[in-house]
N, C-alpha and C positions, 0 to 999 in steps of 0.2 A: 797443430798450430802452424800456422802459412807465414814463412817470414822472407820479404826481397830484400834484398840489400842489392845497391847501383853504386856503379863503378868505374873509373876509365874518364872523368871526364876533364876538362880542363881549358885553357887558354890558346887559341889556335889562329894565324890571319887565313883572312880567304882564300881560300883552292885547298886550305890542307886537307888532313883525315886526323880520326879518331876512330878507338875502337871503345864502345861502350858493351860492361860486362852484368849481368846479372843474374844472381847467384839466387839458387830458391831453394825452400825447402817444406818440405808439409804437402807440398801439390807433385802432380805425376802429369809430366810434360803430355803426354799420350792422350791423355785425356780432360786436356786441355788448351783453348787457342789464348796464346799465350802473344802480349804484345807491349810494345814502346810508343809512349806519349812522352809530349812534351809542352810545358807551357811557359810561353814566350811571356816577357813582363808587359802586363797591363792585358791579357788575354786569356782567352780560358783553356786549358788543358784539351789539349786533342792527342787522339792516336794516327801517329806516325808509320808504324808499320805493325803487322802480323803475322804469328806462323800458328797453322793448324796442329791439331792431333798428328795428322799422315805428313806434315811437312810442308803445308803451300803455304804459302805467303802471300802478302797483297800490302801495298802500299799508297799514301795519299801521293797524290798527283804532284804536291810541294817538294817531294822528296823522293820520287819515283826516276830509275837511272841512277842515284847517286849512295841511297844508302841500303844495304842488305841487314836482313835479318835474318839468324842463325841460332842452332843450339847445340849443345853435345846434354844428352841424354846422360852418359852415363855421369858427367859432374853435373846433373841437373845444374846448367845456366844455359841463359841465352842470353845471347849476344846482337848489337847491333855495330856492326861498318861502315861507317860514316864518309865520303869520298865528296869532294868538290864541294867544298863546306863555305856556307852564303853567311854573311852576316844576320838572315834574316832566320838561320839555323840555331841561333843562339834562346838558351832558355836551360828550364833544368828538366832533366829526361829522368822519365821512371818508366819501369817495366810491371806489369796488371795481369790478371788474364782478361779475357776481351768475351762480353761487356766488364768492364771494372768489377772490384768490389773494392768497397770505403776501407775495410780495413786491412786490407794488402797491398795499400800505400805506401810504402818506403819513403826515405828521407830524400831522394833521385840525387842525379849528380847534376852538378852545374856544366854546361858547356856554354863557353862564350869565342863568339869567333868577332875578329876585331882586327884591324892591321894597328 
């Protein structure tokens, strides 16, 4: 059974950082492209960023320069690092593998950036 649990997130003004943490368990990162969505209010859930089986990553254009994505293998999570944070950044972020599945939704964490 696949369970995400999101982490890390919280109340920040513009320019700050956050680290968002997600913790998995049931899936094998390796075989897996493993990735962060976010949806912003009144909008639909998109992915944010991705990392592959071997480690590549790729991100949308919105969020490209500012935030990375990461994992440690052996605490199966991954992570994402959040730098130069826009108001327009704000929304609650969950971690999927990529393409999604419905029921490896998590409860995500809220990040709201605001002065």
């Amino acid at each position: 059974q696949v369970q995400l649990v999101e982490s890390g997130g919280g109340l920040v003004q513009p320019g700050g950082s956050l680290r968002l943490s997600c913790a998995a368990s049931g899936l094998i990162f390796k075989l897996n492209v493993m990735g962060w969505y976010r949806q912003a209010p009144g909008k639909q859930r998109e992915l944010v960023a991705r990392i592959t089986g071997d480690g590549n990553t790729n991100y949308a254009d919105s969020v490209k320069g500012r935030f990375t994505i990461s994992r440690d293998i052996a605490k199966n999570t991954v992570y994402l690092q959040m730098d130069s944070l826009k108001p327009e950044d704000t929304g609650v972020y969950y971690c999927n593998v990529v393409p999604s599945i419905i029921r490896y939704w998590g409860q995500g964490t809220q990040v709201t950036i605001s002065s």
